[in-house]
C-alpha positions as CSV (number, residue, x, y, z in Angstrom):
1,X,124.9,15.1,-4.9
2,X,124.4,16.2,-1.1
3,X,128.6,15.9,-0.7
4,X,128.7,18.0,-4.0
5,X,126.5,20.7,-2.9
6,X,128.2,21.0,0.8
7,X,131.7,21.3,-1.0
8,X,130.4,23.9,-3.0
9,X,128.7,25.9,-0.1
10,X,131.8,25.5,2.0
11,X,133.8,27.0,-1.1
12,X,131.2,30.0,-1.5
13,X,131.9,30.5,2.2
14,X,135.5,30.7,2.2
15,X,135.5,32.5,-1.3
16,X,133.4,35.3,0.9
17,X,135.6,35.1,3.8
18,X,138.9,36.0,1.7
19,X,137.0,38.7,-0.1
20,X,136.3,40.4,3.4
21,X,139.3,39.9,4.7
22,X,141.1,41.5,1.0
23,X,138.7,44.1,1.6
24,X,140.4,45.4,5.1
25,X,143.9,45.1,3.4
26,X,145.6,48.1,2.8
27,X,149.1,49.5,2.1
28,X,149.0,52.3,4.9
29,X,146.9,52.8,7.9
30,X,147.6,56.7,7.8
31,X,146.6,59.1,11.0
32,X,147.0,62.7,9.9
33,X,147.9,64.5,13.4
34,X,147.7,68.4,13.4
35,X,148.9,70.9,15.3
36,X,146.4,74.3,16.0
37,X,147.6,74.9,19.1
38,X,147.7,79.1,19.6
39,X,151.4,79.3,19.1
40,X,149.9,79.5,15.2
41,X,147.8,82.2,14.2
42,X,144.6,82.2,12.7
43,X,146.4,83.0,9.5
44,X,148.9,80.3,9.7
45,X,146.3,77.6,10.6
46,X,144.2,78.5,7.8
47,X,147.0,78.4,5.4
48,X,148.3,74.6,6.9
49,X,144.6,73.4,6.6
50,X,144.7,74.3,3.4
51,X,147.9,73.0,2.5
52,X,146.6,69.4,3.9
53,X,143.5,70.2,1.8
54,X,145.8,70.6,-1.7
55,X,147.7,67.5,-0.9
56,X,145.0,65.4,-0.7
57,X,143.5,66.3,-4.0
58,X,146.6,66.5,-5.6
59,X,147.1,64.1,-8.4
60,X,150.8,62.9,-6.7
61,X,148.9,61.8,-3.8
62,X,146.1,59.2,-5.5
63,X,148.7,58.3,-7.7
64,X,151.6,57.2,-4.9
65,X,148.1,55.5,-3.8
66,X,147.6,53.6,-7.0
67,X,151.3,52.7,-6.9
68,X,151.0,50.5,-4.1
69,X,150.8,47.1,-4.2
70,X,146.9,47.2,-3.2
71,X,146.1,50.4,-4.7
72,X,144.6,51.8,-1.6
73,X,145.1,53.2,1.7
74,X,143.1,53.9,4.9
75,X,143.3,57.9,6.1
76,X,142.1,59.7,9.3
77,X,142.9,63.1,11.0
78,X,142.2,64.9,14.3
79,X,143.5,68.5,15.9
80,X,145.9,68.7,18.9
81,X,147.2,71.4,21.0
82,X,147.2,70.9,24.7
83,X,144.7,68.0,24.0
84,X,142.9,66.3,20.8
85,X,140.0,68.5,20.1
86,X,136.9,65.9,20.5
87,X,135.0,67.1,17.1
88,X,138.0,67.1,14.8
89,X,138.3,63.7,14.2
90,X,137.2,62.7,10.9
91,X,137.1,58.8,10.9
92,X,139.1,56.2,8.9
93,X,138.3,56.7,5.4
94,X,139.3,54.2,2.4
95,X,141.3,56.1,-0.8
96,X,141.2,54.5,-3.4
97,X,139.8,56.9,-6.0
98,X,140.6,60.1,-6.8
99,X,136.9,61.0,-5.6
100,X,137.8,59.3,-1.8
101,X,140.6,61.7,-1.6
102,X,138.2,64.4,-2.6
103,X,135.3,63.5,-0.6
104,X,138.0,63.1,2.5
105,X,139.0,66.4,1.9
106,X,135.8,67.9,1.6
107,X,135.1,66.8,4.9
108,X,138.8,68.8,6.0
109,X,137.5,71.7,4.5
110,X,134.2,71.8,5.9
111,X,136.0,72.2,9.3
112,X,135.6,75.4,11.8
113,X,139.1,76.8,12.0
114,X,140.0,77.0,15.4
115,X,143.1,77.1,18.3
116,X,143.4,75.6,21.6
117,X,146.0,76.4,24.5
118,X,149.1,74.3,25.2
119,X,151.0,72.0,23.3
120,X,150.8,68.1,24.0
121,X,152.6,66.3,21.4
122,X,152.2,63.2,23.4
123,X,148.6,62.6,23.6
124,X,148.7,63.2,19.8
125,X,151.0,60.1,19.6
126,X,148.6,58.1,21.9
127,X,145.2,59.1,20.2
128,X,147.1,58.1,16.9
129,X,148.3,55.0,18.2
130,X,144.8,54.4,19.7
131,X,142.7,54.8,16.3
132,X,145.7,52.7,14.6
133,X,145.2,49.9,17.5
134,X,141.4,49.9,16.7
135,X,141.0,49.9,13.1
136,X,139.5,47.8,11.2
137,X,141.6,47.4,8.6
138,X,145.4,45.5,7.8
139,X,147.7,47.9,7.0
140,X,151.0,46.7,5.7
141,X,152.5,50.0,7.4
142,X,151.2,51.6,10.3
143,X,152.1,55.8,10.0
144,X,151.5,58.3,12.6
145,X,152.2,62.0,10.5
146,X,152.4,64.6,13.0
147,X,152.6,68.4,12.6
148,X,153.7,70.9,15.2
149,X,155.4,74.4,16.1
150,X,156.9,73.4,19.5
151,X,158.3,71.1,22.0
152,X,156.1,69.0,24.1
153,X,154.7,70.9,27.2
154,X,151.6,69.2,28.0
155,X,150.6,65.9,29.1
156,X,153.2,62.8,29.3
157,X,156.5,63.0,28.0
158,X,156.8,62.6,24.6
159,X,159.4,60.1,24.5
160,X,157.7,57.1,26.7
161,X,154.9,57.9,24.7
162,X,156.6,57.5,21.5
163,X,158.2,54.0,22.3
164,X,154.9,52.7,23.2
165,X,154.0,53.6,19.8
166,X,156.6,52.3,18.2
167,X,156.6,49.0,20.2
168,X,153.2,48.4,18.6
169,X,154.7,48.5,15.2
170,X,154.2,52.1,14.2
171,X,155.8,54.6,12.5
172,X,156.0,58.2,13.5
173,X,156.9,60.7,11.2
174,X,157.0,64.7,11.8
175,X,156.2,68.0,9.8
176,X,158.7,70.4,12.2
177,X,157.0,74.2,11.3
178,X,159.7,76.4,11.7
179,X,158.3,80.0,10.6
180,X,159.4,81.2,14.3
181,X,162.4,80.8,16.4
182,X,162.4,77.4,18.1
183,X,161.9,77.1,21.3
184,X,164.1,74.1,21.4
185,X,167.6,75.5,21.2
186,X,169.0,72.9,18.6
187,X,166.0,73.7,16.0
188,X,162.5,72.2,16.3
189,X,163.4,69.4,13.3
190,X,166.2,67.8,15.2
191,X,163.9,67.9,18.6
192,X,161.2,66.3,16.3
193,X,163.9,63.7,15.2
194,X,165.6,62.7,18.5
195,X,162.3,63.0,20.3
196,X,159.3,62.9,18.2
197,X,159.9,60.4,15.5
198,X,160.6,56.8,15.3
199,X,160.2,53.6,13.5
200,X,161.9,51.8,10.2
201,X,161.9,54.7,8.0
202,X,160.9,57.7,9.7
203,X,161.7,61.5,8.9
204,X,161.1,64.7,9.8
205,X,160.5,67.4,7.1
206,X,160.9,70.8,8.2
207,X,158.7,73.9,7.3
208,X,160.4,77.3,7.5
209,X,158.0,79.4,4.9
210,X,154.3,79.5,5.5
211,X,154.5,79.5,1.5
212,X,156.3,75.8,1.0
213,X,153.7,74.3,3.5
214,X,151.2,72.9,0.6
215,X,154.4,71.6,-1.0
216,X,155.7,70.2,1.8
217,X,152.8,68.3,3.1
218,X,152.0,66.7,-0.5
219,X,156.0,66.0,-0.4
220,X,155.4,64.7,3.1
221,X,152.3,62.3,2.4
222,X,153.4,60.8,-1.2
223,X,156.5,59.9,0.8
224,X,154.7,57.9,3.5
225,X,152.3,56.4,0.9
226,X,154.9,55.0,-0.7
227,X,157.4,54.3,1.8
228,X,160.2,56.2,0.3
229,X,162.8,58.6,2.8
230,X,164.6,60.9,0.9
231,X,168.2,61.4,2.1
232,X,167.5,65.2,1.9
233,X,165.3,65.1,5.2
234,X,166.3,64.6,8.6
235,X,166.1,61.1,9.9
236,X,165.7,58.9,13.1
237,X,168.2,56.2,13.0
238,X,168.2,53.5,15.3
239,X,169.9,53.4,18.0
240,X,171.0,57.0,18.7
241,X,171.2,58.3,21.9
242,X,168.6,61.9,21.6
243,X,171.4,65.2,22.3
244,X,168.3,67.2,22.7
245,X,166.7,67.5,26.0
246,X,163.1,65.8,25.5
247,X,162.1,67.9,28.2
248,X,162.7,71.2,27.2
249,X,159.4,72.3,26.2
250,X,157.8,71.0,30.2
251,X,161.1,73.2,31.4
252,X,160.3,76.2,29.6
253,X,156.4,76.3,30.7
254,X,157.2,75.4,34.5
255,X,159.9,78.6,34.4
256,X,156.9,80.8,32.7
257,X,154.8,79.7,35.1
258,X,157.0,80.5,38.1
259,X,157.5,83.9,37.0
């Protein structure tokens, strides 16, 4: 009786065990990283939080969630520009629901709209690659999305950032907005793709209407929910040697600055 009733405790306990571990399983571990540095105007920022803000509550989006083979995905965002902005991080948040990607964008909405100097696209990449390190959760893909209007000029270079990232097992995708001319002479999407991006999979998806940007990002996300690259979007393939200086935006600033 007493062997019966310890096999049956020892069950219970392992039967809980699984169930917490199932519970931190998820598809994608998903960091949302956004560009409001003041190369955007208030306009354009308002119009990209709101595009973020559509996606999220789109039905494509919960159902590329649904799709996968959990039926559920961690999300969390923060706001870079010459740094990440310390009270735009909104904390990993299970979707599951069509409500959690509601209630998550509630919480995007309910955001002041603001811009910050500089543009460090590298210490977006490391704060993603931070919160991705740290989570709680098992993601069977690891996704850093950023967005941006310019070449690194801030902080570390983005490349040796980037391969950290990417030796950790993460994926770094990139929204290239394009509504003014690039500062990187061969076009901001193939600077985001020979510098930016990286990982099996990765793209970048480039923005040139302020109009296509709710389209774009709900194009963007479905695509990393469900692991799917379209061949119609630029992408980082292994092993290529970058013909874009990674430098360029760090050049450009130091020859403002010596003006």
């Amino acid at each position: 009786m007493f062997t019966t009733l310890a096999v049956l405790i020892s069950l219970s306990g392992l039967a809980s065990t699984v169930a917490q571990a199932s519970e931190g399983e998820v598809d994608v571990e998903l960091v949302l990283a956004v560009d409001t540095s003041r190369s955007m105007d208030y306009e354009e920022v308002r119009i990209q939080r709101e595009g973020y803000i559509e996606a999220l509550k789109h039905k494509e989006f919960i159902d590329a969630v649904k799709g996968g083979l959990t039926g559920r995905i961690v999300i969390s965002y923060f706001e870079w520009a010459g740094y990440v902005v310390p009270d735009s991080v909104i904390e990993w948040q299970v979707i599951e629901t069509q409500q959690d990607a509601i209630d998550f964008a509630d919480k995007l909405e309910a955001r002041p709209i603001s811009t910050q100097r500089r543009t460090s696209i590298s210490a977006a990449i490391a704060q993603g690659a931070t919160m991705i390190v740290s989570s709680p959760y098992d993601g069977m893909r690891k996704v850093i999305d950023v967005s941006g209007d310019g070449p690194n000029n801030s902080g570390d270079p983005v490349m040796s950032t980037r391969d950290k990232a990417l030796r950790a097992g993460i994926v770094i995708n990139g929204l290239a907005i394009m509504l003014r001319p690039a500062e990187a002479s061969s076009g901001l999407d193939k600077y985001y793709a020979d510098c930016v991006v990286g990982g099996p999979g990765s793209f970048v998806l480039p923005v040139r209407k302020i109009e296509d940007f709710a389209v774009a990002v709900r194009r963007k996300l479905v695509m990393e929910i469900s692991g799917l690259t379209p061949s119609t979007v630029m992408q980082k393939i292994a092993g290529d040697i970058p013909a874009t200086d990674c430098m360029i935006g760090e050049k450009q600033w130091q020859d403002l600055f010596n003006r």
